[in-house]
Backbone as a chain_set.jsonl record, in Angstrom:
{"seq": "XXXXXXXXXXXXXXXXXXXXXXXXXXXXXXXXXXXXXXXXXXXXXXXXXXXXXXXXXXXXXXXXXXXXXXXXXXXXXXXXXXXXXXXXXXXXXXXXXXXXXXXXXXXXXXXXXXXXXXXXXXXXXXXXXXXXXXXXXXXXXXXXXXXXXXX", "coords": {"N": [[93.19, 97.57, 99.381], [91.057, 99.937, 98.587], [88.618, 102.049, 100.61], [86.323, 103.683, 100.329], [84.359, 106.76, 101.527], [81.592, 107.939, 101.402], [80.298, 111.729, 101.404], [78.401, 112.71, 103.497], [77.545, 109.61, 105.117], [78.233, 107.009, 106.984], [79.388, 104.993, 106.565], [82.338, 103.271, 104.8], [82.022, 102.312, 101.212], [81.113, 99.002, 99.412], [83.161, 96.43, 99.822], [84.435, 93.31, 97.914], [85.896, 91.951, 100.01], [84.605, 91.663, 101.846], [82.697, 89.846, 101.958], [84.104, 88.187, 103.157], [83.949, 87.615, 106.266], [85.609, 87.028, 108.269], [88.097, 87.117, 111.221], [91.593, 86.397, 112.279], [93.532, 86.165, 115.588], [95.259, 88.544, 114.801], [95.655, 91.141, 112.659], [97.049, 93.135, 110.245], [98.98, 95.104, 108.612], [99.333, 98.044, 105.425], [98.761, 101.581, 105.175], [97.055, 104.505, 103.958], [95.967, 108.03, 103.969], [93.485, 109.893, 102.204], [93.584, 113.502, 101.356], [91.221, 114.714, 101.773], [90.267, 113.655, 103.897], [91.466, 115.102, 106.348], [90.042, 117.296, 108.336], [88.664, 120.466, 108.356], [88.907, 122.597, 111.765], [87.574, 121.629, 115.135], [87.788, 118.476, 116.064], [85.522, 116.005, 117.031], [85.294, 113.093, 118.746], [86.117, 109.324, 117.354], [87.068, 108.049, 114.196], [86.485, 104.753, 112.967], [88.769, 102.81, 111.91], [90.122, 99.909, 111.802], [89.487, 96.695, 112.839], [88.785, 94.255, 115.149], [86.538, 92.282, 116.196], [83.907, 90.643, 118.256], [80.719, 88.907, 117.946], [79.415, 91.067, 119.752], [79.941, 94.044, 119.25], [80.49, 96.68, 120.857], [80.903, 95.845, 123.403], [83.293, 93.764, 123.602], [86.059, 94.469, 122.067], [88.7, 95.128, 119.725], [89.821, 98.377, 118.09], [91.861, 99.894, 115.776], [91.454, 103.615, 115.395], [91.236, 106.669, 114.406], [91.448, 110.057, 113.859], [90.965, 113.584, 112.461], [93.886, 115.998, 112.91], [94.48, 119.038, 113.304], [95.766, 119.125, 110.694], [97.179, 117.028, 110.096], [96.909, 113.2, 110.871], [95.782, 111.835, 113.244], [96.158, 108.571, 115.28], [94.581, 106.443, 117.177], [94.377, 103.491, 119.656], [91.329, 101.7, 120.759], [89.229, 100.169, 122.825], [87.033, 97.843, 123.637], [86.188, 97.27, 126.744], [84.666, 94.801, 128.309], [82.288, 96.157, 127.811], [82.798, 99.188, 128.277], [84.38, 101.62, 127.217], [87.759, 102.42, 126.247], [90.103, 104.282, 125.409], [93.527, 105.268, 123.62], [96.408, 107.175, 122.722], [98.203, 106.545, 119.737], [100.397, 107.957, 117.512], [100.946, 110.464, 115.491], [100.101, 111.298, 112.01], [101.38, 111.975, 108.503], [98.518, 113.009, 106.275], [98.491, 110.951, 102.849], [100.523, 109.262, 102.939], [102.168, 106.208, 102.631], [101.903, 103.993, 105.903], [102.475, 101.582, 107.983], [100.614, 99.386, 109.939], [99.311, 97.294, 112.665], [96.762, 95.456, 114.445], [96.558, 93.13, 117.695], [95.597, 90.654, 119.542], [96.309, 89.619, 122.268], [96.452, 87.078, 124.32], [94.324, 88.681, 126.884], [94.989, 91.125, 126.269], [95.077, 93.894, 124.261], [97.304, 94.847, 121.654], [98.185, 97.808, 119.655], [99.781, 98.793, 116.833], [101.929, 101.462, 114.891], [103.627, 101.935, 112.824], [105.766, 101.209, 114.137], [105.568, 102.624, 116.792], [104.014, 101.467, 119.608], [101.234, 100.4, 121.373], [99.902, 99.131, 124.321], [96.603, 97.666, 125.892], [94.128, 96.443, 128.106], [92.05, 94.328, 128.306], [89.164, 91.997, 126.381], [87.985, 88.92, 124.023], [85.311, 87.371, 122.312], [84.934, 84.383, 121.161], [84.039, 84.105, 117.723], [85.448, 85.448, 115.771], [85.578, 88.587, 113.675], [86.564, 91.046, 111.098], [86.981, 94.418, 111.51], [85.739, 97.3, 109.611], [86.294, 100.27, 107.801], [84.456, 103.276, 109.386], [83.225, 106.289, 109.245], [83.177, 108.342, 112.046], [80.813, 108.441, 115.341], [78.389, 109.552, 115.839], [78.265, 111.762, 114.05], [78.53, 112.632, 110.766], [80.555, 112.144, 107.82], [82.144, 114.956, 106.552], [83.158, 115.111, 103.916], [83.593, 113.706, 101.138], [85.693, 110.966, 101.504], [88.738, 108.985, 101.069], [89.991, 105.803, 101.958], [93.167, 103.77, 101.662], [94.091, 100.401, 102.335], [96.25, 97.839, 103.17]], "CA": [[91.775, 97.731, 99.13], [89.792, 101.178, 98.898], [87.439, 102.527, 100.925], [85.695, 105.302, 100.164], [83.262, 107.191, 102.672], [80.357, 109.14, 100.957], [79.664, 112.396, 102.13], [76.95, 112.251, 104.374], [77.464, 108.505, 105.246], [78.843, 106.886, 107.926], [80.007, 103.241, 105.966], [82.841, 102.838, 103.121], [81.523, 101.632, 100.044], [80.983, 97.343, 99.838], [83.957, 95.623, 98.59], [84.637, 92.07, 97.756], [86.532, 91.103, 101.038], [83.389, 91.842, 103.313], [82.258, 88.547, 102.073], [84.953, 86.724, 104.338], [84.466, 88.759, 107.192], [86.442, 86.159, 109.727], [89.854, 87.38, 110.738], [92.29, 85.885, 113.377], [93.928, 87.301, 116.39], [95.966, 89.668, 114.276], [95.28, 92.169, 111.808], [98.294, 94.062, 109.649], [99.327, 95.773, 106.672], [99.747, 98.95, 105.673], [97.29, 102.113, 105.221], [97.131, 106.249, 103.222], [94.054, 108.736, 103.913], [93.553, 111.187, 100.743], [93.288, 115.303, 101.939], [90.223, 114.838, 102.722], [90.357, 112.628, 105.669], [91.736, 116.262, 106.997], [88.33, 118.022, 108.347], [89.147, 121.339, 109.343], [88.478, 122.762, 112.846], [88.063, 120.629, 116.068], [86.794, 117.054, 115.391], [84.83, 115.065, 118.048], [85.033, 111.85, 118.51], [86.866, 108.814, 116.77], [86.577, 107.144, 113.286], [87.05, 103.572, 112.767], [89.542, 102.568, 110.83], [89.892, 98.412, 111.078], [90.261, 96.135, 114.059], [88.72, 93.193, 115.585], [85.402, 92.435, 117.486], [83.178, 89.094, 118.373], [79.233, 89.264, 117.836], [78.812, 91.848, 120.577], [81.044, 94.794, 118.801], [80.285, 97.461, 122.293], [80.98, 94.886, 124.798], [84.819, 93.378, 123.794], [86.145, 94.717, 120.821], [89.852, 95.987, 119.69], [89.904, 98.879, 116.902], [92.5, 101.246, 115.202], [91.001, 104.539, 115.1], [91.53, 107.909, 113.823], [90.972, 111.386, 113.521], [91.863, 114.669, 112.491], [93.982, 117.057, 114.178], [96.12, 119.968, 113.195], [96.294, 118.845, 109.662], [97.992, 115.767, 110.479], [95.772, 112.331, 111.263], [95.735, 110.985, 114.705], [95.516, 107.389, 115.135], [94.656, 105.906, 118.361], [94.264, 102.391, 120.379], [90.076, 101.736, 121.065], [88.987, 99.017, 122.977], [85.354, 98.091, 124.472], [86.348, 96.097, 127.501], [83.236, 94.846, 129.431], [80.698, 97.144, 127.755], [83.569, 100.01, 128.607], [84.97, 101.877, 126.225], [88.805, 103.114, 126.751], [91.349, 104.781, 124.034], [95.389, 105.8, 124.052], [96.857, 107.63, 121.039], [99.474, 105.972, 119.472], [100.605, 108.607, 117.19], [100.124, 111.22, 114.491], [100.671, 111.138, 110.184], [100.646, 112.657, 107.768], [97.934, 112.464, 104.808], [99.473, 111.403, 101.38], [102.026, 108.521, 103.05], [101.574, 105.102, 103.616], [102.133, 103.629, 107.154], [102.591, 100.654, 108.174], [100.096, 99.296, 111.214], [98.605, 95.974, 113.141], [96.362, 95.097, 115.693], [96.552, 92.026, 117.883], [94.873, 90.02, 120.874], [96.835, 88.295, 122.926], [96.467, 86.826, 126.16], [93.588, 89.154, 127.71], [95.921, 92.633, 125.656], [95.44, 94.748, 123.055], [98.618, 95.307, 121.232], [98.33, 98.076, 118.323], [101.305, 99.333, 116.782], [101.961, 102.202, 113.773], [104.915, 102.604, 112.444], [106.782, 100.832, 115.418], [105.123, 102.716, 118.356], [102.987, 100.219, 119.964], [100.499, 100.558, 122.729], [98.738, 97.885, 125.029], [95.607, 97.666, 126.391], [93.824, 94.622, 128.657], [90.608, 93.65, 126.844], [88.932, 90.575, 125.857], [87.606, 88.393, 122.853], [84.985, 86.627, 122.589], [85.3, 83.099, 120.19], [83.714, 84.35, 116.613], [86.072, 87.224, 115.373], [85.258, 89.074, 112.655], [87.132, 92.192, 110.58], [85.968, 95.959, 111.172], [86.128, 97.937, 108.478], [86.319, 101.662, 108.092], [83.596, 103.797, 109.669], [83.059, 107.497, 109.665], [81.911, 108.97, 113.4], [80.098, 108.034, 115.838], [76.904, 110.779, 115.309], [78.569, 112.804, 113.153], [78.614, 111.662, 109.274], [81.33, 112.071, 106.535], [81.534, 116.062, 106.337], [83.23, 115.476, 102.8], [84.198, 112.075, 100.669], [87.198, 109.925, 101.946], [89.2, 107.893, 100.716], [91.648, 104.927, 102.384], [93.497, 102.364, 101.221], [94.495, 99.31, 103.289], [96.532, 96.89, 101.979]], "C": [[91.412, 99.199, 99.365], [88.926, 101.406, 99.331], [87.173, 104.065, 101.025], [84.083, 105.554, 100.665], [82.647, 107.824, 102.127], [80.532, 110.601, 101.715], [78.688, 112.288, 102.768], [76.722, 111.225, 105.416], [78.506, 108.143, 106.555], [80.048, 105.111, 107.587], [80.603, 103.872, 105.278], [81.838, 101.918, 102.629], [81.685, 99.753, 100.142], [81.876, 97.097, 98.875], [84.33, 94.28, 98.737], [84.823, 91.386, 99.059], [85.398, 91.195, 102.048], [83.037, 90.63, 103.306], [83.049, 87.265, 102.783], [85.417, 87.623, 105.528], [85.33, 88.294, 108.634], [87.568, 86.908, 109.488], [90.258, 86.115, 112.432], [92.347, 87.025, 114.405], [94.704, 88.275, 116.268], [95.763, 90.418, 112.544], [96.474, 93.115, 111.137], [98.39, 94.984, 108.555], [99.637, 97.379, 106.727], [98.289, 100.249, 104.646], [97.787, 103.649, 104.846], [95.869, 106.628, 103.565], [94.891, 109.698, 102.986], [93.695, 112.395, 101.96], [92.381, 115.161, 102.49], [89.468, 114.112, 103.674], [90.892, 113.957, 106.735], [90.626, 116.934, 107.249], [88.984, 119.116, 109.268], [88.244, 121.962, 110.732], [88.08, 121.151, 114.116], [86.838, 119.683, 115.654], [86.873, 116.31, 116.843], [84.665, 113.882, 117.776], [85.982, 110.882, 117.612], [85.962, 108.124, 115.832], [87.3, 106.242, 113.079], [87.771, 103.273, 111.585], [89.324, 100.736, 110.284], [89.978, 98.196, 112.748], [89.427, 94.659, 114.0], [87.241, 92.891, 116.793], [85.101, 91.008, 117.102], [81.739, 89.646, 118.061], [78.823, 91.01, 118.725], [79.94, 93.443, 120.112], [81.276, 95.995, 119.805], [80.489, 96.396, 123.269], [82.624, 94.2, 124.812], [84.763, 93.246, 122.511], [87.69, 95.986, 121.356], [89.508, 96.966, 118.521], [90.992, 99.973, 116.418], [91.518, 102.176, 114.697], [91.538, 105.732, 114.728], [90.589, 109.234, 113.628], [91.791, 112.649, 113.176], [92.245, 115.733, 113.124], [95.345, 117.91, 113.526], [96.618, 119.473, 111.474], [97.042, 117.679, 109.447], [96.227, 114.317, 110.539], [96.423, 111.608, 112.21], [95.091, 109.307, 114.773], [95.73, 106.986, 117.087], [94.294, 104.038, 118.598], [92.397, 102.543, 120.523], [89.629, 100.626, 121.163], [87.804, 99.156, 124.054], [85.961, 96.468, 125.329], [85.153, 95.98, 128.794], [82.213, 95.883, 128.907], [81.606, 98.884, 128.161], [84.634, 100.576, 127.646], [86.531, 102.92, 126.283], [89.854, 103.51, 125.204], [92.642, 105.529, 124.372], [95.729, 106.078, 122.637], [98.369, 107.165, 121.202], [100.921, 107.176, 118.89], [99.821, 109.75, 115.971], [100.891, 111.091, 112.872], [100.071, 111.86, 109.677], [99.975, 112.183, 106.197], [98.956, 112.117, 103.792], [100.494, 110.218, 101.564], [101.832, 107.617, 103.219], [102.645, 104.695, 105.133], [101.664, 102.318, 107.679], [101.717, 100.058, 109.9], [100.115, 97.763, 111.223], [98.217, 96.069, 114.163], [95.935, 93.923, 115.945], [96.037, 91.886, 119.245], [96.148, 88.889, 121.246], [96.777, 88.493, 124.428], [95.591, 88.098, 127.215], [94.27, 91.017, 127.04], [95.404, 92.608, 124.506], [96.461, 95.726, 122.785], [98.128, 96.355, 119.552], [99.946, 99.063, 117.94], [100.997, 100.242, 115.511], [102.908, 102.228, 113.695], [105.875, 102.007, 113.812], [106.476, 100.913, 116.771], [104.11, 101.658, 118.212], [102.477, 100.824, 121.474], [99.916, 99.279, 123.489], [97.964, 98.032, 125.838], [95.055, 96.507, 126.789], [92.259, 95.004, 127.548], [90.474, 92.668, 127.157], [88.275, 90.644, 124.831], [86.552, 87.753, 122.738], [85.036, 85.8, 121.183], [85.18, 83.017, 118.7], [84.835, 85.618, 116.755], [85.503, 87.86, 113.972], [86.135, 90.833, 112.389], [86.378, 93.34, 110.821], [86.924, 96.439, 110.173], [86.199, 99.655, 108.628], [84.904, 102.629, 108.005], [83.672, 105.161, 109.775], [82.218, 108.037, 111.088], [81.344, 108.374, 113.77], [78.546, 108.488, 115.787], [77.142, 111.27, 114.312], [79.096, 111.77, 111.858], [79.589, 112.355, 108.558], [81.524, 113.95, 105.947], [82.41, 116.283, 104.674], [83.804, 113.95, 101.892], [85.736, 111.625, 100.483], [87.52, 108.956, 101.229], [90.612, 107.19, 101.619], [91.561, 103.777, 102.01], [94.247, 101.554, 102.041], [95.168, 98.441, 102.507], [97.553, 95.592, 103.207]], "O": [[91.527, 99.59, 100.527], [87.955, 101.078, 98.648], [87.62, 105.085, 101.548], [83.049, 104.941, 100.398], [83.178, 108.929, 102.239], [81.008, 110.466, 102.843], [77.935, 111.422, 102.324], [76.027, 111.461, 106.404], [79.377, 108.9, 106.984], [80.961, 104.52, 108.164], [80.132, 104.925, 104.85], [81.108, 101.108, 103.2], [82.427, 99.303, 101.015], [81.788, 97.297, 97.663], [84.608, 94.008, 99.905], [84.134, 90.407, 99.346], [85.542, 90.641, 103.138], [82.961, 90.054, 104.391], [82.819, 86.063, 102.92], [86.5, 88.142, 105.797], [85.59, 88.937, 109.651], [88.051, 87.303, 108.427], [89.571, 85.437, 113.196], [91.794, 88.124, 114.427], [95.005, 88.968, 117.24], [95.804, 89.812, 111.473], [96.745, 94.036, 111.907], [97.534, 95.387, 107.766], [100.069, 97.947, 107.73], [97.374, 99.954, 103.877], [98.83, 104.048, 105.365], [94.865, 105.916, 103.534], [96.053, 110.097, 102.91], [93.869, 112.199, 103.163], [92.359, 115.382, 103.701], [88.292, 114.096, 104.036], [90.704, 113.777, 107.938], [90.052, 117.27, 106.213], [89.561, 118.985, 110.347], [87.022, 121.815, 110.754], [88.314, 119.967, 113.874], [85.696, 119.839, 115.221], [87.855, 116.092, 117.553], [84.039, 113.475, 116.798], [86.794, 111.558, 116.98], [84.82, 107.712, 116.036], [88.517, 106.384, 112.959], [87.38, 103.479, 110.437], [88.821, 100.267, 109.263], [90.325, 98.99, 113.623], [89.412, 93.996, 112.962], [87.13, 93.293, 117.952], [85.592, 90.323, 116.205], [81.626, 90.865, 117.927], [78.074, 91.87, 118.261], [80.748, 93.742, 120.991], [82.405, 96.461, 119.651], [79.631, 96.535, 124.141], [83.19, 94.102, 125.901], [84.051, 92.518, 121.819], [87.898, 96.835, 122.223], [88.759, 96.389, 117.733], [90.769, 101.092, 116.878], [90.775, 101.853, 113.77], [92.763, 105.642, 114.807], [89.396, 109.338, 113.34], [92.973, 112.809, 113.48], [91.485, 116.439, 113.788], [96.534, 117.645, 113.343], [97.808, 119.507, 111.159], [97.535, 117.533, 108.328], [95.03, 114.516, 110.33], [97.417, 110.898, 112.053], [93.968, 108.924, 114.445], [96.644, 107.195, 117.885], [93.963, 103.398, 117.6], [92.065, 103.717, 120.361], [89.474, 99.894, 120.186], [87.59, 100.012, 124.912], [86.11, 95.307, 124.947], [84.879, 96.698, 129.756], [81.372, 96.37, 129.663], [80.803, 99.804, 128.319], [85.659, 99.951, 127.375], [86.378, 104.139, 126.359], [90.081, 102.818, 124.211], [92.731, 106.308, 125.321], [95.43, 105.414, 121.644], [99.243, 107.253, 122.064], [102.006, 107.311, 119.456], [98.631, 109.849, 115.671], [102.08, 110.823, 112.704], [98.964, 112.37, 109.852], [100.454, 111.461, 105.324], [100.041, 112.693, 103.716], [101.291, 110.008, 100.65], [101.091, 107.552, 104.2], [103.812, 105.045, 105.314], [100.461, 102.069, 107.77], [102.284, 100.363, 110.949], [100.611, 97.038, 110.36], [98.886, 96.625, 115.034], [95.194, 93.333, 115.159], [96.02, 92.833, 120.032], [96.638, 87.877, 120.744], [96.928, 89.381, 125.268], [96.159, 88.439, 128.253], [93.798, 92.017, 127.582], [95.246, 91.62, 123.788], [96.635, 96.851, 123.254], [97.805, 95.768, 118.519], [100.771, 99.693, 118.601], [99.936, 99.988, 114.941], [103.451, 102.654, 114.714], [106.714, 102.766, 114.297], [106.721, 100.116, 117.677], [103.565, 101.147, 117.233], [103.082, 101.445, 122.347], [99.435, 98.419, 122.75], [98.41, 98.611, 126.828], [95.274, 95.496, 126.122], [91.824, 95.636, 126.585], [91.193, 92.105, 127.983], [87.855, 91.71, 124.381], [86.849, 86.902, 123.577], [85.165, 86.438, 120.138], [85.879, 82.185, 118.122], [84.951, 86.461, 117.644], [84.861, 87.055, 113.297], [86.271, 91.641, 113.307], [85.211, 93.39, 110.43], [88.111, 96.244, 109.911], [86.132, 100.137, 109.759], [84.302, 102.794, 106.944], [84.44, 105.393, 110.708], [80.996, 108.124, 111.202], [80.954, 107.461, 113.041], [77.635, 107.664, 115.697], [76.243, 111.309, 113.473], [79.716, 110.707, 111.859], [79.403, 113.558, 108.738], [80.986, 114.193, 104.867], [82.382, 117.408, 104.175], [84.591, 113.243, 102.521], [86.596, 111.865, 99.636], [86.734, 108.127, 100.771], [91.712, 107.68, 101.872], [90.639, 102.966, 101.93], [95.221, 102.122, 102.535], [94.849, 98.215, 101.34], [98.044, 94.562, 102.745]]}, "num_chains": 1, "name": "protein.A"}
């Protein structure tokens, strides 16, 4: 699937699968950012890539995130445990390649993995899950139009 981030904007574009936004306790597949997912100079903050939350998406919530660094894209671990928000970088890629990820809940952990490395983090779930999708920034919006594909 494609998502593509506006300039300006902080959402990808609406595509078909939003309309079944349930997932389970695991999340997979594999994932490319275009060039300009590369933002030069130092970048603050993390953008959402995909993961896993219940109604309360700040309070217990897993997510693969990312950012850029050094020309490369940094993906990290990001999990809101208790209203507490903690992150561990998994590794770094480069634009242009796909890469193979998943993130999973089990047993009170958040397991995400890229490419083999894997990290874990404690966490919790609460009983509705639902898919995140890919978000630009937390304040800061889209400083040029993205594209990634998930698949």
């Amino acid at each position: 699937m494609k998502y593509t981030i506006r300039k300006g904007k902080h959402f990808a574009n609406f595509t078909i699968n939003r309309l079944f936004p349930f997932a389970c306790k695991k999340l997979s597949g594999s994932v490319i950012f275009d060039s300009n997912c590369l933002v030069p100079g130092e970048v603050d903050g993390w953008n959402k890539l995909t993961g896993i939350t219940s109604f309360k998406i700040h309070k217990n919530s897993g997510r693969l995130v990312w950012k850029s660094f050094e020309n490369r894209i940094q993906l990290a671990g990001y999990v809101y445990y208790k209203g507490v928000r903690n992150w561990r970088t998994i590794t770094e890629i480069p634009h242009g390649t796909w890469f193979g990820y998943s993130v999973e809940y089990i047993d009170k952990h958040w397991r995400f993995t890229v490419n083999g490395k894997t990290i874990v983090m404690n966490g919790e779930m609460g009983f509705c899950k639902f898919r995140c999708y890919p978000f630009y920034g937390g304040q800061s919006k889209a400083p040029a139009r993205m594209v990634i594909k998930l698949k």
